[in-house]
N, C-alpha and C positions, 0 to 999 in steps of 0.2 A: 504494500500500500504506500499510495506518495506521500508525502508529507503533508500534513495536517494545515489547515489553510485557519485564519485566525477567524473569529467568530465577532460579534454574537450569531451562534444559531440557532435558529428560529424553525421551530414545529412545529404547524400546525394540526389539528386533529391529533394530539398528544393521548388522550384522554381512550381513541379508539387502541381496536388489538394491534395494526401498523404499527401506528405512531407511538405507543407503549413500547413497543420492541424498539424501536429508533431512536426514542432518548433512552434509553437504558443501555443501548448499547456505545450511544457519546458518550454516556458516563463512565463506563466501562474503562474508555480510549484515553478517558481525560480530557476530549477536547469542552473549550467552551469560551466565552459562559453559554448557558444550553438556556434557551427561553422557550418552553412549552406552553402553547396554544388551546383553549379549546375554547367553546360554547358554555362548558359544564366543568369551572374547574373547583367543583368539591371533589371532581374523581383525579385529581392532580395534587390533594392534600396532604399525601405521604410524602411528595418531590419538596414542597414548600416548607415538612418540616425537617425539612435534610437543607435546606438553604436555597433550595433551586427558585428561581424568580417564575413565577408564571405569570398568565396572561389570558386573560377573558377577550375572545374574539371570536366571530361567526360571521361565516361566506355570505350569508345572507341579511347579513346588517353592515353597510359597504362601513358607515360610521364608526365601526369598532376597530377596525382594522387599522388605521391608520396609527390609533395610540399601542394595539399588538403588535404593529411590525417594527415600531419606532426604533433607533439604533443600530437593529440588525443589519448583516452584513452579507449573511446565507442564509437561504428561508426556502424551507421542504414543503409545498404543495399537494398534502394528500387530497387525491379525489375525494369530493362527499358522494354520499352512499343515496343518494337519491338515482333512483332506477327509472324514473319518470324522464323522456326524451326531454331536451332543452335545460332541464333544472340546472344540469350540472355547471350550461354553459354558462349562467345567468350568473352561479354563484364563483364561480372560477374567473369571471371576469371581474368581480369584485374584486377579488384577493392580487388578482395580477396587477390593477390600477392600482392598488393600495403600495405595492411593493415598488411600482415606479415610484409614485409620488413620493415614499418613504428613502429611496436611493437603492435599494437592495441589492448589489453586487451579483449574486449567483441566484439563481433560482433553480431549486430540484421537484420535478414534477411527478406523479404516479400516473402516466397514461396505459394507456388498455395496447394491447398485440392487436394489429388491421385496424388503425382507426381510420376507418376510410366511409366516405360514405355509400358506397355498395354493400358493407356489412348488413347482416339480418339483425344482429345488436343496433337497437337504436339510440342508446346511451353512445354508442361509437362517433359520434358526429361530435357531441360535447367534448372527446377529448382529442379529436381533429380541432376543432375552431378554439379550446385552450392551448393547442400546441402552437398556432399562428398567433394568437393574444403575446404568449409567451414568447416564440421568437420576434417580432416587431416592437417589444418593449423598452427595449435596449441591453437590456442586463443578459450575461451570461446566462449559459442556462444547461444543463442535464437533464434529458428528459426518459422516463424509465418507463419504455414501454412492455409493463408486467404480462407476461400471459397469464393461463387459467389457476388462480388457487389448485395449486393437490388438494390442500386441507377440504375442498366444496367435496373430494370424494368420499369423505370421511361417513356424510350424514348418509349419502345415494349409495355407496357402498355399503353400507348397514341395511341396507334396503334390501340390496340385492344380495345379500349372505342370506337374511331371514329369508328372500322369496326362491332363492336359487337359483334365479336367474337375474341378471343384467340387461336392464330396460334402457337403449336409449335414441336418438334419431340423426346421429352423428351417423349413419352409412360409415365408410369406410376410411373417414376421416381422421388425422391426426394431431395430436395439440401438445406443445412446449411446455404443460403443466410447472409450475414451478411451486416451493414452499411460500407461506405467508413469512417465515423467519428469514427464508434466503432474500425474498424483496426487502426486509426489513434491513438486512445485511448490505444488499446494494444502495438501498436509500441514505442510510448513513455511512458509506463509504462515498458516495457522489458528494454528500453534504459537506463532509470533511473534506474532501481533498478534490473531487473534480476540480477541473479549470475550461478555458474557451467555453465551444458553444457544441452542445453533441446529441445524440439521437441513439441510445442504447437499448437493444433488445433485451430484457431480463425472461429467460426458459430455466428450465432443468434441463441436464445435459443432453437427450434426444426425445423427440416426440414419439407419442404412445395412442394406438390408435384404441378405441373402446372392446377392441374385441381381446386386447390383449391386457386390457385393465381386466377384463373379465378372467383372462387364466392368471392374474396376478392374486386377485381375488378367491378362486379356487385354490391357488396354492395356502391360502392364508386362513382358510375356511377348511382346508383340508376336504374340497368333496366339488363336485365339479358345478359349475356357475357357468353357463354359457348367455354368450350374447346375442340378444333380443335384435335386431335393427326394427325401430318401428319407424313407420311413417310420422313427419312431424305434428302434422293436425292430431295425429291417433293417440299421439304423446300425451299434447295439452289435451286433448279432451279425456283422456285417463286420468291427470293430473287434478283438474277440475270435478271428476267425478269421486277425487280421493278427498276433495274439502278445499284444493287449496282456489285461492281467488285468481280468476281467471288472467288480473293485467298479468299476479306475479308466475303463472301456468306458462303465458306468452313471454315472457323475460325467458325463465329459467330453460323454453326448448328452443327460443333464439340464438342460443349458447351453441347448442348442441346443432341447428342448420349452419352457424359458425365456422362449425368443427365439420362440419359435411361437405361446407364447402369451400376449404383449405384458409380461410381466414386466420385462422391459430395454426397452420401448421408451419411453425415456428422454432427453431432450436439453435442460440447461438451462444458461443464462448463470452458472450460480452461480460457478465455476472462474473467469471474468474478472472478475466482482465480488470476488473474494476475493484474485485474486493480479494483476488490472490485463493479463491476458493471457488471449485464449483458449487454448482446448486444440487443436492439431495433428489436423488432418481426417484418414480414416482414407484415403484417395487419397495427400494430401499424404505421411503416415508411409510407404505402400507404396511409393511412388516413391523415395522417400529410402533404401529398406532393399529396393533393385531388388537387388542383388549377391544378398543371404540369398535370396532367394526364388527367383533362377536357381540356389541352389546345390541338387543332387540331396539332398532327405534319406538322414540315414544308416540302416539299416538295421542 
């Protein structure tokens, strides 16, 4: 890892499971001072009584941001988690304005793998029109664009141990899975030490198409799981027919026409270049988190 670049750094979304991981892990390094961000920071209460400075700021209050980002020098842009088309944009613009006007030196971003607007994700255009916000602002910038959570197979592969088989509308498609801890890993490795201006792919070391999730699954379950291909509509309306609400039916098999149609099929060295480690294979992660995936989902 390069040398440590001087700070304040500046997190926002501190308070979530990312950004949790990404100050703890500046702390770790030493680098600082380390200014975490959130909406909600009684859940930052443990940092402030170790001495760490926080800071009450939300994407969606443009006013707040200007006194959170104030000093900083490098400021980590986690995406908000609003799944609704445009939200993202609206609130990602806020924070990017707030970081010029504040000076902000560096800016590290969490964008998505294919943000393009032919994607079937429609969150994917928010962080295309944040990537251009962000390059035309002036400031430096690292932008990390994460593919799919492993951790999302945690819940869907509990699913598919209890039913025995592996349901999903990814066709033959393959995706750069990566850990929630390895992106945490790159975000504050970019934060510390990136410099210029770059465009980094964050995967696990090769992509994994669903039918070989399925015999990773079976090796883990010990009993054979084979994979389902369904048609996508067949999906959601299954999905729908199990309780859940139709927008987040249509999200969650967006993902997976994604993966069908080579959008995430994505695998590059950039994460070992950036932080001197690859990212955790999605085999390796399943094995490790055998317990979660014998346990029956809740219902």
């Amino acid at each position: 890892m390069s040398d440590i670049q001087n700070g304040p750094f500046i997190v926002t979304g501190a308070s979530g499971q990312l950004g949790r991981q990404v100050v703890d892990l500046l702390l770790q390094a030493g680098a600082g001072p380390i200014i975490p961000v959130s909406r909600n920071t009684e859940k930052l209460a443990d940092l402030a009584d170790k001495g760490v400075e926080t800071r009450k700021g939300d994407f969606n209050d443009p006013a707040s941001l200007a006194a959170a980002f104030t000093d900083g020098k490098r400021l980590l842009i986690i995406s908000t988690d609003d799944l609704h088309p445009g939200k993202r944009l609206a609130a990602h613009s806020n924070a990017v304005a707030a970081a010029k006007a504040v000076g902000i030196g560096h800016i590290v971003y969490t964008s998505f793998a294919g943000p393009v607007p032919e994607s079937p994700i429609g969150f994917a255009r928010d962080h295309e029109g944040t990537e251009k916000l962000i390059a035309d602002s002036g400031a430096d910038y690292t932008i990390l664009r994460n593919n799919m959570y492993t951790d999302f197979l945690l819940m869907g592969g509990s699913q598919s141990v209890a039913m025995g088989k592996h349901f999903a509308a990814a066709a033959e498609g393959k995706t750069g899975y990566v850990t929630r801890a390895d992106c945490a890993r790159a975000a504050a490795a970019a934060l510390m030490t990136a410099t210029g201006k770059q465009t980094l792919d964050i995967t696990g070391p090769q992509t994994v198409s669903q039918a070989e999730v399925a015999a990773i699954l079976s090796d883990v379950a010990g009993k054979e799981i084979p994979y389902i291909a369904l048609p996508a509509e067949a999906l959601a309306q299954a999905m729908i027919g199990n309780g859940l609400p139709e927008f987040m039916a249509r999200v969650f098999v967006s993902f997976d026409e994604a993966m069908a149609q080579g959008f995430l099929d994505v695998a590059s060295d950039d994460l070992k270049t950036l932080t001197g480690q690859p990212g955790q294979s999605v085999r390796d992660f399943l094995i490790a988190n055998r317990a979660a995936l014998l346990t029956p989902p809740q219902r």
